[in-house]
C-alpha positions in Angstrom: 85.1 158.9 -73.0 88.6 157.5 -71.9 88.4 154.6 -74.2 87.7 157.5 -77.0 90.6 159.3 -76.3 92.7 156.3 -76.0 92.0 155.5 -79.6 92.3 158.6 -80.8 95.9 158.8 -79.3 96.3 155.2 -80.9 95.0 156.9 -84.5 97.3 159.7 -84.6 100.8 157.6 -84.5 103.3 157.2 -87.3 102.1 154.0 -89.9 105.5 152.2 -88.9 104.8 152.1 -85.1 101.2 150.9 -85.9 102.8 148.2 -88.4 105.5 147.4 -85.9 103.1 146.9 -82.8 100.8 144.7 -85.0 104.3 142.6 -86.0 104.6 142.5 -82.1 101.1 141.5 -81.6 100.9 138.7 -84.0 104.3 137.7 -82.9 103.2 137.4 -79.5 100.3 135.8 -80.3 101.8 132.8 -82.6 104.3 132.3 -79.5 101.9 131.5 -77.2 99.5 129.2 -79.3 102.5 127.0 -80.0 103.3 126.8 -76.0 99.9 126.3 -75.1 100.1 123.4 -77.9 103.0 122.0 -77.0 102.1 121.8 -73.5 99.0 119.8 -74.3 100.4 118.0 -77.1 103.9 118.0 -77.6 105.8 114.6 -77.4 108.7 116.5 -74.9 111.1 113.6 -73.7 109.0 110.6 -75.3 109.6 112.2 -78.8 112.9 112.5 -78.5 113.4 109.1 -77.0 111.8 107.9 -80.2 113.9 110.2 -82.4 117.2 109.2 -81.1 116.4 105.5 -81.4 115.8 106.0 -85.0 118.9 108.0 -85.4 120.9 104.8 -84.2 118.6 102.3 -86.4 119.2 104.7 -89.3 123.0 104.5 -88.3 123.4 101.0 -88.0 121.7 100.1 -91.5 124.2 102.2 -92.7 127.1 101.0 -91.5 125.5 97.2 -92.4 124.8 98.2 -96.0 128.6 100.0 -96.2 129.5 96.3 -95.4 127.0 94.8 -97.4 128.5 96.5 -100.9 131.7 95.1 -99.9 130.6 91.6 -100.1 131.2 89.8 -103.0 128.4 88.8 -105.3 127.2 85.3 -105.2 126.4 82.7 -102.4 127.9 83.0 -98.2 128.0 80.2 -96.6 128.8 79.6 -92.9 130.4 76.2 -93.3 134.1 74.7 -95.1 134.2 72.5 -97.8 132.7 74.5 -100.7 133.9 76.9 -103.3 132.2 80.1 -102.3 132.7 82.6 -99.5 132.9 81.5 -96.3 131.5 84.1 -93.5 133.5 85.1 -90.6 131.3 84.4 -87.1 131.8 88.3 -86.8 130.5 88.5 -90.8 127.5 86.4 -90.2 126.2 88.2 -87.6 126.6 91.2 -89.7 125.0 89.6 -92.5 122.0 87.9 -90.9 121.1 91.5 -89.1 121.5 93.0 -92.4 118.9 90.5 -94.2 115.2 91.6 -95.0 114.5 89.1 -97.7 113.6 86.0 -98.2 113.3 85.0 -102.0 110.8 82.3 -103.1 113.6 79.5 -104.1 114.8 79.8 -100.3 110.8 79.5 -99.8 110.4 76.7 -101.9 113.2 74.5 -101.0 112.4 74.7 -97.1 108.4 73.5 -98.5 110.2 70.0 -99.2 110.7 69.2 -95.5 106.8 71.0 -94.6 104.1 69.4 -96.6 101.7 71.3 -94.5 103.4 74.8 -95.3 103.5 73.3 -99.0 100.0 72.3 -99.1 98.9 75.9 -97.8 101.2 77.7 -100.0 100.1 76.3 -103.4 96.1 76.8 -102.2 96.6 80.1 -101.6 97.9 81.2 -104.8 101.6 81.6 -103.2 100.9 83.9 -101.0 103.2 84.5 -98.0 101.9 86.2 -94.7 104.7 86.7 -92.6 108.6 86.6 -92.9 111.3 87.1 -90.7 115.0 87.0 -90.6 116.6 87.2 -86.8 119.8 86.6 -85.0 119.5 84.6 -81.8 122.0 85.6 -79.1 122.1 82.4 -77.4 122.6 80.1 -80.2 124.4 82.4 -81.6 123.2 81.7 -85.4 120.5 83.4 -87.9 117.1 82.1 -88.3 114.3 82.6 -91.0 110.6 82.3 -90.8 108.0 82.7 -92.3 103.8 82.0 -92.2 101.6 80.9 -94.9 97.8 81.0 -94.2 95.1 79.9 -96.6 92.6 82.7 -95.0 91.7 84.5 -98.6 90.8 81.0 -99.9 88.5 80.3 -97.0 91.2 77.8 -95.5 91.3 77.8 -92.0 94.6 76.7 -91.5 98.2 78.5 -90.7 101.6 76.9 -91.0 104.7 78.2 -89.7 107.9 77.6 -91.2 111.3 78.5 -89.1 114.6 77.2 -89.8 118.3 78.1 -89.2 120.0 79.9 -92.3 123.2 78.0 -93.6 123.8 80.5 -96.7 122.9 83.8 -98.2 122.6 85.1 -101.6 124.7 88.4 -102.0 123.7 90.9 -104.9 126.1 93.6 -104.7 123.2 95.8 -103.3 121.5 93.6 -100.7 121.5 90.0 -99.4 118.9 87.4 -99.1 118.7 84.0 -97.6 119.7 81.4 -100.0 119.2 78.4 -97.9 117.2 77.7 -94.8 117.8 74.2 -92.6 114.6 73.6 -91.5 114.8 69.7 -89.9 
């Protein structure tokens, strides 16, 4: 009997209340699923962690591709005695942390000093597994890498090539190693 009257009382108010109560409701309701979520699944001070490291990757590659379009075109070497542009030790750092690529003449001419990673590389149908371009602290100079298997010819073999890079190739829009020192 009380719960009649109570929904009687409930039936007789104005539309808006009822319409404004059930925005409250739902409101409410949406609120709390998303902290009960978040308190089993939310990333809390990991996430952030994560987000803010990719916020400085993101802001480095930008400042290394602002310098990277100032370049000029054509090969940087790291030595004298040459005709083209000579890196800065400050530049080369720059340059080497800026490089993703490794183009198949750089590939190619490091294979003459590697018969192995030749050998493996002309099996497989020139396919490259792994590359790499990294500064080393200590040594202070940039080194290239890269792996060639012959695993999808049934080879069971893996050579790994890793050399330090005397010269890049600048395009305008990226670099790429030109030359890696392998002996």
């Amino acid at each position: 009997m009380l719960k009649d009257n109570y929904f009687n009382r409930l039936k007789e108010l104005p539309e808006t209340i009822k319409q404004f109560g059930g925005l409250v409701i739902i409101t409410v309701i949406i609120i709390s699923t998303f902290g009960i979520l978040n308190t089993f699944w939310g990333g809390g001070d990991e996430l952030i962690k994560k987000m803010k490291l990719e916020e400085e990757r993101i802001a480095n590659e930008k400042k290394l591709n602002a310098l990277i379009s100032q370049l000029p075109s054509g090969i940087l070497v790291t030595f004298d005695g040459t005709d083209n542009y000579k890196l800065t030790d400050e530049l080369y750092e720059a340059v080497c942390n800026a490089t993703k690529l490794i183009p198949q003449r750089a590939i190619m001419a490091a294979h003459f000093l590697n018969y192995e990673a030749y050998d493996l590389y002309t099996i497989n149908g020139n396919k490259i597994d792994d590359t790499y371009v990294k500064w080393n602290v200590d040594k202070k100079k940039c080194f290239a890498g890269y792996t060639v298997s012959g695993e999808n010819v049934g080879v069971n073999r893996t050579a790994k090539v890793v050399g330090e890079v005397l010269s890049f190739l600048s395009t305008g829009i990226d670099t790429r190693v030109y030359f890696i020192k392998n002996f």
